[in-house]
C-alpha positions in Angstrom: -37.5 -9.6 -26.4 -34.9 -12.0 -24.0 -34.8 -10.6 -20.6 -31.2 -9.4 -19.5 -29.5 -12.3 -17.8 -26.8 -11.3 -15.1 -24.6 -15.0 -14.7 -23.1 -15.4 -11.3 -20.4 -18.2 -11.0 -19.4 -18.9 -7.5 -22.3 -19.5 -4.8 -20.7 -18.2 -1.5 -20.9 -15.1 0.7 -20.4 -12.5 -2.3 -22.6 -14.8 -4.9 -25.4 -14.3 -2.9 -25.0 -10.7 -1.8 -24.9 -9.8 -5.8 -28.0 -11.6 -5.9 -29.9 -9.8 -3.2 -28.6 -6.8 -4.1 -29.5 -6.4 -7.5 -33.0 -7.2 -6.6 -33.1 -4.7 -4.0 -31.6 -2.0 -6.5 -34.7 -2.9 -8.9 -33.1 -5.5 -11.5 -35.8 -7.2 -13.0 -34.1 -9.3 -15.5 -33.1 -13.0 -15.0 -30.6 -14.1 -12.6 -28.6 -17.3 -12.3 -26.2 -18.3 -9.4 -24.1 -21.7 -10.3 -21.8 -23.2 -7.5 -19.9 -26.2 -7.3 -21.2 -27.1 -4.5 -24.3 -29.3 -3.6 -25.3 -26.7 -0.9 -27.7 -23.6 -1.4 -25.2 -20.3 -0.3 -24.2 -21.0 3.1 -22.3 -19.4 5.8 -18.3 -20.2 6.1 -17.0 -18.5 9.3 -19.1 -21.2 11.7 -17.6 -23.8 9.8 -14.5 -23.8 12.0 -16.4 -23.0 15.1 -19.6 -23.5 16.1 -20.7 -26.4 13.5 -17.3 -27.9 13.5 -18.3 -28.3 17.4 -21.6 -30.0 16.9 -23.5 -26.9 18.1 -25.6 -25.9 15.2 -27.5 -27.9 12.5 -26.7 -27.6 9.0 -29.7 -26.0 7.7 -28.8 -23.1 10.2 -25.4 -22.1 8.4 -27.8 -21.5 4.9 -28.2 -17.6 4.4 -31.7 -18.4 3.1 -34.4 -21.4 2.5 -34.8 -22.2 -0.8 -38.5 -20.2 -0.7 -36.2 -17.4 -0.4 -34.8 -18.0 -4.2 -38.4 -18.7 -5.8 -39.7 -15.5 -4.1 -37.0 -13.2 -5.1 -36.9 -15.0 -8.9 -32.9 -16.2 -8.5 -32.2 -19.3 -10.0 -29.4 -21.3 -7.5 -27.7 -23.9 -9.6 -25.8 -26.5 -7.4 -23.4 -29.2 -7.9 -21.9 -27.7 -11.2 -18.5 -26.3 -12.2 -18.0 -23.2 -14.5 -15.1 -24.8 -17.1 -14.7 -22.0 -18.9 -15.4 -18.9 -20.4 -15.8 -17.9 -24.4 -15.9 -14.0 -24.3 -16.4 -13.4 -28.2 -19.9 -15.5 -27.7 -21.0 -14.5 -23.8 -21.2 -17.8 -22.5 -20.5 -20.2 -19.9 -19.6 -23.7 -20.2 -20.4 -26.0 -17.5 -19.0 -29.3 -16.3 -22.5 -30.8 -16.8 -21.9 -30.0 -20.6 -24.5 -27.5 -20.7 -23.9 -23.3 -21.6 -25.4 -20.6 -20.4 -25.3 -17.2 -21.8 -25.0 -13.6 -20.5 -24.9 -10.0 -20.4 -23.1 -9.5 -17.5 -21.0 -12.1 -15.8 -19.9 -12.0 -11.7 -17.1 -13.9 -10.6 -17.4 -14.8 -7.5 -15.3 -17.8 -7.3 -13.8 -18.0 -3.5 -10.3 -19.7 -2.7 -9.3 -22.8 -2.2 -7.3 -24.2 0.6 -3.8 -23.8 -0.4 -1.5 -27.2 -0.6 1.1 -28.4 1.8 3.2 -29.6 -0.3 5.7 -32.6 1.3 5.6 -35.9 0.9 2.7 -37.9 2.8 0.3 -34.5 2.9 -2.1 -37.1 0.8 -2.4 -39.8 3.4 -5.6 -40.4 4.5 -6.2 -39.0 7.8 -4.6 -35.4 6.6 -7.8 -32.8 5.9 -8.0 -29.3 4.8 -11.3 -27.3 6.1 -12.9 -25.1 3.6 -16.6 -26.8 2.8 -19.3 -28.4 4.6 -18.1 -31.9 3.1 -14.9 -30.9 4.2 -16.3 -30.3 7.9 -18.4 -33.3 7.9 -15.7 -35.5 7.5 -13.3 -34.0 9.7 -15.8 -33.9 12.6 -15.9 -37.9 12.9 -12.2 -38.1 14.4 -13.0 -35.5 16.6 -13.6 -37.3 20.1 -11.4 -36.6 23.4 -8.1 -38.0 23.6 -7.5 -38.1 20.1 -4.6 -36.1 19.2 -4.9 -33.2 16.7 -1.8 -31.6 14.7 -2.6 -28.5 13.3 0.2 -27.3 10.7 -0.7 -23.7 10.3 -1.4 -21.0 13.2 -3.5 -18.5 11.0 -7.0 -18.0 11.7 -8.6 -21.0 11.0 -6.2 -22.7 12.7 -6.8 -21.2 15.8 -10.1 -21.8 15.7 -10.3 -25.2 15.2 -7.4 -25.7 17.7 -9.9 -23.8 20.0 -12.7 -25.7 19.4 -11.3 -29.1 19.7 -9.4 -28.5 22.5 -13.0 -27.6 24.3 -13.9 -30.8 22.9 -11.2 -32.9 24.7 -8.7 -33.5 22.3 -4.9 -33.1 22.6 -4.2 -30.2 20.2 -0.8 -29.1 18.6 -0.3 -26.6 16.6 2.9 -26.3 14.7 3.3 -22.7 12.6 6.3 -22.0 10.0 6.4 -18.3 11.1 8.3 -17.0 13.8 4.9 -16.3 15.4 0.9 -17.1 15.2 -1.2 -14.9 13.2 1.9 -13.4 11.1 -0.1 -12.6 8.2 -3.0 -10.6 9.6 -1.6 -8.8 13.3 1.6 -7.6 15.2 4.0 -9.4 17.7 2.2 -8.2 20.5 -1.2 -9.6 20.0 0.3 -12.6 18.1 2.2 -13.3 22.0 -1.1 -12.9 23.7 -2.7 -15.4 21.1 0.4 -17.9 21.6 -0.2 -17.3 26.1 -3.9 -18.2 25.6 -3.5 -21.2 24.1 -0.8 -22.8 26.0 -3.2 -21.4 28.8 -5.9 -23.9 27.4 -3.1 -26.5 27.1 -2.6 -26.3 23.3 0.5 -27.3 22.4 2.1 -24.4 20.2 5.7 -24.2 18.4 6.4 -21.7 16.0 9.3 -21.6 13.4 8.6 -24.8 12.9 8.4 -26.2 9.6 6.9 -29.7 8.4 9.1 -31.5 5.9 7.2 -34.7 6.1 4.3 -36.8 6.9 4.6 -40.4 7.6 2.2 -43.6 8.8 2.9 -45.9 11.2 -0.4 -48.4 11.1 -3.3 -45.5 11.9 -1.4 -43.1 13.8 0.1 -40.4 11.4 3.5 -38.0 12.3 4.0 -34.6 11.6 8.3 -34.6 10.8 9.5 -31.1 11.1 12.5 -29.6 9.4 14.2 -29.3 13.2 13.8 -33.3 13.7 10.8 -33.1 16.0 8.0 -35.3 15.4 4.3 -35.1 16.2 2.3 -38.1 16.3 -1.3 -37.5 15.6 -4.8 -39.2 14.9 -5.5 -36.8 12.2 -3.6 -33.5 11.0 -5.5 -31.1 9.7 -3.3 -28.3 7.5 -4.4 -24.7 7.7 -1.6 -22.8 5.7 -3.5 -20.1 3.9 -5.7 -19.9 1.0 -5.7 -19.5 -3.3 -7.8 -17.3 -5.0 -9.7 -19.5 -7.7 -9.1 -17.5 -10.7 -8.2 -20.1 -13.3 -11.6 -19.4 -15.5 -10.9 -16.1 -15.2 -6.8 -15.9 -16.4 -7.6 -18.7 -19.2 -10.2 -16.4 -20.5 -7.2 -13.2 -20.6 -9.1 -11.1 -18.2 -6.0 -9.6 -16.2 -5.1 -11.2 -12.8 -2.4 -10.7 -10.4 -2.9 -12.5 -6.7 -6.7 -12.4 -7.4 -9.1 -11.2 -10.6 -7.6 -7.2 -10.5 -10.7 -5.2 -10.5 -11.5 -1.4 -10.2 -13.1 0.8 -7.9 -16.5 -0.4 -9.2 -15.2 -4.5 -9.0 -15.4 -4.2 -13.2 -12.7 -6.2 -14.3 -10.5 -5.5 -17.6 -13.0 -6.7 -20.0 -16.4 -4.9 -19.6 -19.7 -6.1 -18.5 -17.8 -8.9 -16.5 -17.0 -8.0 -12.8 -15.4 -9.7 -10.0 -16.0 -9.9 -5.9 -14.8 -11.6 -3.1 -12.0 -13.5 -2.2 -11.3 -14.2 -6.0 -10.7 -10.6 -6.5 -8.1 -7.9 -6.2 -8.6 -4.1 -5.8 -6.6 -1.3 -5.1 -7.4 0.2 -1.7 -8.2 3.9 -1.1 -6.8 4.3 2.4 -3.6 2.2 1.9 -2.7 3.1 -2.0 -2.1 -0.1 -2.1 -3.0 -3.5 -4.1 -5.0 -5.6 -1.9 -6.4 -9.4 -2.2 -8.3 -9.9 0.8 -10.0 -13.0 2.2 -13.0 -11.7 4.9 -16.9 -11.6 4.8 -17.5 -7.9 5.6 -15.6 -7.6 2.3 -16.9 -10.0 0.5 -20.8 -8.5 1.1 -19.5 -4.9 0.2 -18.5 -6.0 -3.0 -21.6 -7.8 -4.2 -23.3 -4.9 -3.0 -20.9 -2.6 -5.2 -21.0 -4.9 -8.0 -24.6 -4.8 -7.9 -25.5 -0.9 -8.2 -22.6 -1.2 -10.9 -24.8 -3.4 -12.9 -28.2 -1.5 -12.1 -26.7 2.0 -13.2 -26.2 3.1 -9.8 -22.3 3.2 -9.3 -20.8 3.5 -6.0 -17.1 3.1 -5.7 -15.6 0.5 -3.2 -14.2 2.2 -0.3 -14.2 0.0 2.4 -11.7 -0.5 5.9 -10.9 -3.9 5.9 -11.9 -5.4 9.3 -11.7 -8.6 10.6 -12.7 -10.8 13.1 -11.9 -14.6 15.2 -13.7 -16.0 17.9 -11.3 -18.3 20.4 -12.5 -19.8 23.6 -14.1 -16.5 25.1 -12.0 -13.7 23.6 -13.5 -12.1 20.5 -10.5 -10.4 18.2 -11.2 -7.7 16.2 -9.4 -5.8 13.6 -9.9 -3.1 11.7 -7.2 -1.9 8.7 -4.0 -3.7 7.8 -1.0 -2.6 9.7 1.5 -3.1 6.9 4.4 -0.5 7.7 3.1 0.7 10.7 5.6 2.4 13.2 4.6 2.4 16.3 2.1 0.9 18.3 0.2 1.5 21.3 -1.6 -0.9 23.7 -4.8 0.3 25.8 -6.2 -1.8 28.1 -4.7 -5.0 30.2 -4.0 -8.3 28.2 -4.2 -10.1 31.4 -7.8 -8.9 31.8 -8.4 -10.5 28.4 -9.8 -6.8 27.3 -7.4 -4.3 25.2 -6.9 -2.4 22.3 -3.5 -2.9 20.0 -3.5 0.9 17.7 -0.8 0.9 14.7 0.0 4.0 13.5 2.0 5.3 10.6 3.5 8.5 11.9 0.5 10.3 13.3 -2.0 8.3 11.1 -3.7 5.9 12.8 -3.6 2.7 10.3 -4.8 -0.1 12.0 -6.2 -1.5 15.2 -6.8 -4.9 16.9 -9.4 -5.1 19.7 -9.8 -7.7 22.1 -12.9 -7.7 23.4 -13.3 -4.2 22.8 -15.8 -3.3 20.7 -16.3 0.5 21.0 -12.1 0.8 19.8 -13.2 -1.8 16.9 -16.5 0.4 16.0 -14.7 3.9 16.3 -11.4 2.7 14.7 -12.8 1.7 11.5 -14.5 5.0 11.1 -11.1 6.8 12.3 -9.3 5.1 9.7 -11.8 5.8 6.8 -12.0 9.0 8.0 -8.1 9.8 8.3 -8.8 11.3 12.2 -6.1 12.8 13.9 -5.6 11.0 17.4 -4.6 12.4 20.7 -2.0 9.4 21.2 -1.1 10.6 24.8 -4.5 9.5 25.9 -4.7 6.1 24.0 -2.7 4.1 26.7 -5.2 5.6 29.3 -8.3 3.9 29.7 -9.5 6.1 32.2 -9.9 8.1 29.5 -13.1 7.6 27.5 -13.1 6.3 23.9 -14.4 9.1 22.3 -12.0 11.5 23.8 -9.0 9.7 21.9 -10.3 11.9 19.1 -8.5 15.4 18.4 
């Protein structure tokens, strides 16, 4: 008799956490892994940061050697595209024009960087930063002097600004929003994020919208919606991210923003299950819908999709958190602070070290930390745990941590 066969399409972050994870919960049938990709799973959240700066070697951002694979018995397939699914039959077609067959099926399919779509966002010298290709090719124009034009001031944006501007280039960074970060935090910490990197000498304008990008011999200009212009060496456009869920919604297995999935990240059609930033869930904590794009969730649900699969089912019920390293201030959030009410700041922003708590009337719903990783660690367990606060004492700081707690 055939062993099982669990497929996994997608190679990243929640790929290989399935993987591990169904070996450590005792799965002894085959598994395949299949990624796009000529890279064995890797690690993304560097690529912005510490490898786009030179620091680290390649073979440092892999989450395993290949010995890993042959030990564990998980067959990594590179360099080849899922095309589509045919449910009735359990199988897989490939872009190599080979099929392979299943009993269960993980999606784990990632994003893609979302389009800027104007005229000139396909001239050479305009890059988007998602892979190691990607990052490789990008990191030749970064020398000092050259000027950078960042259109988009989200996470990655920020980051890259960061890091070049350490590296000696003249950085701008031009953001639609009335403020940085206007997706994932509040005013307040978005302000402190706008002060740090004029501070470094970025050059930041929010509300400012790119209609335009034009060539003049090898310089390149950003042409804004307000009639400013920004010339640049290269411009690298960091607006946001799309969940690929094409195979998924061409096969009728229901999607929304990503692949909707259930407490146990099965999807509508059974056996098939979905994780990562591909995916869609309906949060616990929030009784809300939620497509979220982070690592820490990304590992929680290839480890939920994998005691799923083994018999061993564990609903998903996990606080969101986040984080972004920028010059020497580590941000870290817990929650989503989607109709919050109120916040509270503890700590001094000009001592690069506070705590930003958003609360929804006395429920504490969110929190961002600035290097302040005891609010970070107790917050996420204060959201998850729905614990009343003692919000006269969270502006104190000479009041300990621990004591914010009713």
């Amino acid at each position: 008799m055939a062993k099982q066969l669990v497929a996994i399409i997608g190679a990243g972050q929640a790929a290989f956490q399935a993987a591990v994870n169904l070996r450590q919960e005792g799965y002894v049938g085959r598994i395949v892994v299949t990624g796009d990709e000529p890279y064995l799973p890797y690690n993304r959240p560097p690529l912005c940061k510490n490898y786009l700066a030179g620091l680290v070697p390649q073979e440092r951002l892999m989450l395993r050697p290949r010995t890993f694979y042959v030990d564990t018995d998980i067959e990594v397939r590179t360099g080849l595209s899922a095309l589509r699914l045919r449910l009735p039959d359990r199988t897989i077609d490939f872009s190599d024009g080979s099929a392979l067959g299943f009993d269960h099926l993980v999606i784990a399919t990632g994003g893609r960087p979302r389009l800027l779509d104007v005229p000139g966002a396909d001239l050479p010298g305009v890059h988007y930063l998602r892979t190691l290709h990607d990052v490789n090719h990008i990191r030749s124009g970064l020398r000092p002097g050259a000027r950078l034009v960042l259109i988009g001031g989200g996470y990655i944006g920020l980051e890259v600004g960061a890091v070049a501007r350490q590296m000696g280039l003249d950085v701008t960074i031009l953001e639609a929003a009335p403020q940085l970060l206007s997706r994932v935090t509040g005013t307040f910490v978005a302000g402190f994020y706008s002060d740090l990197h004029r501070q470094h000498g970025v050059h930041v304008h929010c509300g400012t919208i790119v209609t335009y990008i034009e060539a003049d011999g090898p310089t390149l200009r950003a042409c804004c919606q307000n009639g400013s212009q920004y010339p640049a060496d290269l411009i690298i456009v960091a607006i946001g991210m799309q969940p690929n869920i094409d195979i998924a919604l061409n096969a009728g297995i229901v999607c929304n923003k990503g692949i909707v999935t259930d407490d146990y990240c099965r999807t509508s059609v059974p056996d098939i299950y979905a994780a990562g930033d591909c995916s869609e869930h309906r949060s616990r904590f929030y009784d809300a819908q939620m497509h979220l794009q982070s690592v820490p969730n990304a590992i929680e649900q290839g480890r939920t999709v994998a005691a799923a699969i083994c018999g061993k089912a564990k609903p998903f019920k996990h606080v969101p958190w986040f984080w972004s390293d920028q010059y020497d201030i580590k941000l870290q959030s817990a929650g989503v602070n989607n109709g919050h009410d109120r916040m509270i700041v503890r700590g001094n922003p000009a001592d690069h070290s506070f705590a930003a708590f958003y609360l929804k009337g006395q429920r504490l719903i969110a929190m961002d930390a600035i290097n302040r990783p005891e609010e970070f660690s107790l917050s996420r367990e204060w959201i998850a745990d729905e614990t009343p606060l003692r919000l006269e004492r969270i502006d104190n700081d000479a009041v300990p941590v621990k004591q914010l707690s009713a």
